[in-house]
C-alpha positions as CSV (number, residue, x, y, z in Angstrom):
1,X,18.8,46.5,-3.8
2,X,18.5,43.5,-5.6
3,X,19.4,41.2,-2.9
4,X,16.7,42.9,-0.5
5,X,14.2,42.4,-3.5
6,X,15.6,38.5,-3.9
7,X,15.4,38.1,-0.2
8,X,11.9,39.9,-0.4
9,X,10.8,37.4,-2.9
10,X,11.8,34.2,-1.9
11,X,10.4,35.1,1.4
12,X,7.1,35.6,-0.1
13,X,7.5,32.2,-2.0
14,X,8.1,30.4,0.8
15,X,5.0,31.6,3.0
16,X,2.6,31.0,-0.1
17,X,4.3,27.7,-0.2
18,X,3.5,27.1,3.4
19,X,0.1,28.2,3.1
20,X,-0.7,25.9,0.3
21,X,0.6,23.4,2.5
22,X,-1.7,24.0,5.1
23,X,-4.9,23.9,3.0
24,X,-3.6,20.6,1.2
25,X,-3.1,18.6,4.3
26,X,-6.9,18.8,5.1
27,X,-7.7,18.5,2.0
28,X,-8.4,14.7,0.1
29,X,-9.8,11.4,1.6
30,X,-10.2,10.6,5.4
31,X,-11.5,8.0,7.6
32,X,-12.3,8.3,10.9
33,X,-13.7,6.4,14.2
34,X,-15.7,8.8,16.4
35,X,-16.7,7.9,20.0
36,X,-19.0,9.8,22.2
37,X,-21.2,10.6,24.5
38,X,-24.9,11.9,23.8
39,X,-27.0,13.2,26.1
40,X,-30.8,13.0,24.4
41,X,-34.2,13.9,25.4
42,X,-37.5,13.3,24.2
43,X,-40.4,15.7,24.9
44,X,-43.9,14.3,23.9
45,X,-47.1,12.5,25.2
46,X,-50.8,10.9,24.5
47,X,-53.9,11.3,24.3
48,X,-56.6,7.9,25.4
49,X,-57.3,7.1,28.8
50,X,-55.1,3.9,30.2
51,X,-57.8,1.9,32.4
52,X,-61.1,2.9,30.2
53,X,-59.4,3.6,26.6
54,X,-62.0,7.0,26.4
55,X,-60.5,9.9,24.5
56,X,-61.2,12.4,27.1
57,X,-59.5,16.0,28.2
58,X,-58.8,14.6,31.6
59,X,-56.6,11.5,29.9
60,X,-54.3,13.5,27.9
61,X,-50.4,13.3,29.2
62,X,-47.2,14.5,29.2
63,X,-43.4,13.0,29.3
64,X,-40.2,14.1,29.5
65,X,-37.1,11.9,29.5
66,X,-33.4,12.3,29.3
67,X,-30.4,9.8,28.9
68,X,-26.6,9.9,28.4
69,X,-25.7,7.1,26.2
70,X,-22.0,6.4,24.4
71,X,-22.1,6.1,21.1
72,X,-19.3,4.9,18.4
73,X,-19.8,5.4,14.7
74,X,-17.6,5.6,11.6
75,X,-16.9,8.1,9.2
76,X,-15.9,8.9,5.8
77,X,-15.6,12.0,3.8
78,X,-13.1,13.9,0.7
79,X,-12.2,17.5,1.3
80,X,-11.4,19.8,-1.2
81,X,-9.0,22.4,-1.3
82,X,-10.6,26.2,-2.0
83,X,-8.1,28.2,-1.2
84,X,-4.3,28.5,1.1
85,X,-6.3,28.5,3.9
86,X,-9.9,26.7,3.1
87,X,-11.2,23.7,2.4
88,X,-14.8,22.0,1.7
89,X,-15.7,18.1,2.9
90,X,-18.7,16.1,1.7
91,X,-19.0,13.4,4.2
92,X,-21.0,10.1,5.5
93,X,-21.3,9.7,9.5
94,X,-23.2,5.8,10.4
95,X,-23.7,4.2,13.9
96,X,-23.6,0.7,13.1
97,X,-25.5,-0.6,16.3
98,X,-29.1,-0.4,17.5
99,X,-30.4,2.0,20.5
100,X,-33.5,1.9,22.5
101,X,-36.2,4.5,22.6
102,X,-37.9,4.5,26.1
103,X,-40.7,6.9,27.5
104,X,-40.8,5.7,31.4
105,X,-43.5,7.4,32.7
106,X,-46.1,10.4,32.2
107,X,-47.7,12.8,34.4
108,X,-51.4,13.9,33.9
109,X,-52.1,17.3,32.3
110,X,-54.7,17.8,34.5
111,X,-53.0,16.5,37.7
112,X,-49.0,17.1,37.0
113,X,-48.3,15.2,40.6
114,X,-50.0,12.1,39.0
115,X,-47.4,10.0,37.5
116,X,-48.4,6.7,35.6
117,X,-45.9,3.7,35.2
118,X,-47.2,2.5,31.7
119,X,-43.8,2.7,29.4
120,X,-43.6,2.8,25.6
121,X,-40.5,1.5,23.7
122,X,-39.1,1.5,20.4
123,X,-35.4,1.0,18.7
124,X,-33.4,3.4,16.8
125,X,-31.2,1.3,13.3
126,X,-29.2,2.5,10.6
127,X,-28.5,5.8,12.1
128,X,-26.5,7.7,8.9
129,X,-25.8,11.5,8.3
130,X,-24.5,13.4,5.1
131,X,-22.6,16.3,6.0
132,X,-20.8,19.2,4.6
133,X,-17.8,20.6,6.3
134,X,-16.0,23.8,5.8
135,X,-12.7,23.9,7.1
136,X,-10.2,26.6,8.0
137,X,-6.6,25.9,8.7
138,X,-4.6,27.6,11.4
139,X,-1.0,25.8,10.7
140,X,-0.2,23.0,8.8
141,X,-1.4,21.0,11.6
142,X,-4.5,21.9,12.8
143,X,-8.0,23.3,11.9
144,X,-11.1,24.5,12.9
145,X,-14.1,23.0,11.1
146,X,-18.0,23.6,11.4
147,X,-20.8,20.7,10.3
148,X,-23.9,21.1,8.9
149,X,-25.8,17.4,8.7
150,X,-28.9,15.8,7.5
151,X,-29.5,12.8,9.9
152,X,-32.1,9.7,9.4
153,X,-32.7,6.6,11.0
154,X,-35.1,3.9,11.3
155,X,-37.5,3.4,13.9
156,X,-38.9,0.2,15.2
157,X,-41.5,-0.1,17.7
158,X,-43.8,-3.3,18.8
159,X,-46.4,-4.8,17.8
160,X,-48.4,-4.4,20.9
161,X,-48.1,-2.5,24.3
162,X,-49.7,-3.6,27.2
163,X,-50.1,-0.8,29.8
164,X,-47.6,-1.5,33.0
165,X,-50.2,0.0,36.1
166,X,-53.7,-0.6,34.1
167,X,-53.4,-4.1,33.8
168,X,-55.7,-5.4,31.4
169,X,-55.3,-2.6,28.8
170,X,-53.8,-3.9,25.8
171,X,-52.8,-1.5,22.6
172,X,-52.4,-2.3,19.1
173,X,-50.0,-0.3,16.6
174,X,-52.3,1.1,13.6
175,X,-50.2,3.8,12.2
176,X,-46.7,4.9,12.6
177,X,-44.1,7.2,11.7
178,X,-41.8,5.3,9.5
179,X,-38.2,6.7,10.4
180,X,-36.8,9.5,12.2
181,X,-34.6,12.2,10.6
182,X,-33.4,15.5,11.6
183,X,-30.6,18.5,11.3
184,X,-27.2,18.5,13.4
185,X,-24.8,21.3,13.7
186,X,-21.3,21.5,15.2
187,X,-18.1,22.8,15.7
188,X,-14.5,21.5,16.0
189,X,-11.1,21.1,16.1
190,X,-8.7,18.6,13.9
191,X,-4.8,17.9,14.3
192,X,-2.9,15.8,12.8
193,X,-0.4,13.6,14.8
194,X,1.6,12.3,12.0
195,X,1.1,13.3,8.1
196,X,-1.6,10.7,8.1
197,X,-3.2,9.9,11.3
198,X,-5.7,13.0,12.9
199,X,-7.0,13.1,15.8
200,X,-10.8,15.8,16.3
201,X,-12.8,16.8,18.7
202,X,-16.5,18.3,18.3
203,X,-19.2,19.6,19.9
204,X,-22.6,18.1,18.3
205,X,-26.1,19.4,18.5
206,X,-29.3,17.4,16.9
207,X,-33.1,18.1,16.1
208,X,-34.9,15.8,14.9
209,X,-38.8,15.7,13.7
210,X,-41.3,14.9,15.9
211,X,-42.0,11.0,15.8
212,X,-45.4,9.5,16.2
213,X,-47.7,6.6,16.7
214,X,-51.7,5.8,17.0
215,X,-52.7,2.6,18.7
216,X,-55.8,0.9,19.5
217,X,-56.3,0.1,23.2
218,X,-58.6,-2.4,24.2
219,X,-59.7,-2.9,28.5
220,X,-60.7,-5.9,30.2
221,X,-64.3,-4.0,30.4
222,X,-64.8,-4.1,26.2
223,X,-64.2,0.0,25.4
224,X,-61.9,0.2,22.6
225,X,-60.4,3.8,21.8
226,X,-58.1,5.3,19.7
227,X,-54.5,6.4,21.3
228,X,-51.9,8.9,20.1
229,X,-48.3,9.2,21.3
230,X,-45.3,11.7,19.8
231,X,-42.2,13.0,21.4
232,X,-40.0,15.3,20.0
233,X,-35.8,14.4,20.3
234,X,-32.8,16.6,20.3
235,X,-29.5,15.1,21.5
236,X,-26.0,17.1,22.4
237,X,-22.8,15.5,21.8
238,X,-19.4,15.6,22.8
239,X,-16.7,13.6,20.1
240,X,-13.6,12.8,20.1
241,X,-12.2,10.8,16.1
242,X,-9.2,9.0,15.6
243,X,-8.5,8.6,11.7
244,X,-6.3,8.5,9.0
245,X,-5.7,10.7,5.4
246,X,-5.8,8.8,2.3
């Protein structure tokens, strides 16, 4: 009886033991390289005639644009062990590098066959999100994880746009909105190769505020009016990291 009950306990020992060492190996300081590839769209439009510059029903217009784009960006975060099988991160996601903000072309409310060839563009810098990640260990490899982000970036746009099919028309930016930011969610999965070095993979979804401009657009002909574009941007993601525990 008292072998069974030695057995029985040192059994019981050793899977806490092992359990605890799952929690701890996701659990202190990583960093991490994540590549990937976002697909992003943009929904928005304007209001102001191109050719005349009159604020009119008939000169309001839509957009719609869509890209894939790769993007690399490093990350850094500290995870704290809850409990055998849990553990909390605090982290920092930034895309060191620049991307460009492009609306193409717009159809007419009014006539949706009518497509004009102006294009408005812009840069996106100093892309950053702070996250929180709970993590849930399966072995003392591996782990699922979810994300929850806050994501904000500069935007720069030009000075002036000059209208690509109404030659002649020339706008001038009066008001702005400062910077984008937005929510992201995800979900993934992280192994570790070695007792150090991890390798995750993640799939990313963004919403960010709608961003917005008002320009002055002068024609050839004199008329001046006042021109508003916005677009709304959501981006999908799918990541792959390559990092190493601390």
């Amino acid at each position: 009886m008292k072998k069974i009950l030695s057995t029985t306990a040192l059994t019981s020992a050793l899977l806490i033991a092992s359990n605890s060492a799952n929690a701890n190996n996701f659990g202190g300081f990583n960093l991490a390289i994540n590549g990937s590839m976002a697909g992003v769209t943009a929904d928005g439009g304007r209001t102001g005639d191109l050719a005349t510059g009159a604020n009119t029903a008939s000169s309001k217009a839509k957009a719609t644009f869509g890209a894939i784009t790769p993007i690399a960006s490093i990350d850094a975060s500290y995870s704290f062990v809850v409990s055998p099988t849990f553990a909390i991160g605090l982290g920092v996601d930034y895309i060191p590098m620049k991307a460009d903000l492009t609306v193409a072309s717009q159809s007419n409310l009014t006539s949706p066959s009518t497509t004009l060839s102006n294009s408005f563009k812009g840069q996106v810098d100093k892309h950053y999100m702070i996250y929180v990640q709970p993590t849930f260990s399966i072995n003392k490899d591996s782990a699922f994880f979810a994300k929850i982000g806050y994501q904000k970036a500069d935007v720069s746009l030009p000075a002036r746009v000059t209208a690509g099919s109404d030659s002649g028309v020339v706008e001038t930016i009066t008001n702005r909105t400062p910077d984008l930011d937005g929510y992201s969610y995800s979900l993934g999965l992280k192994t570790f190769l070695t007792p150090q070095a991890f390798v995750a993979v993640e799939a990313m979804y963004s919403d960010y505020d709608t961003i917005s401009t008002t320009t002055t657009a002068t024609s050839t002909k004199g008329s001046t009016a006042t021109k508003s574009y916005s677009a709304s941007i959501e981006a999908v993601q799918a990541r792959i990291s390559l990092g190493f525990k601390f």
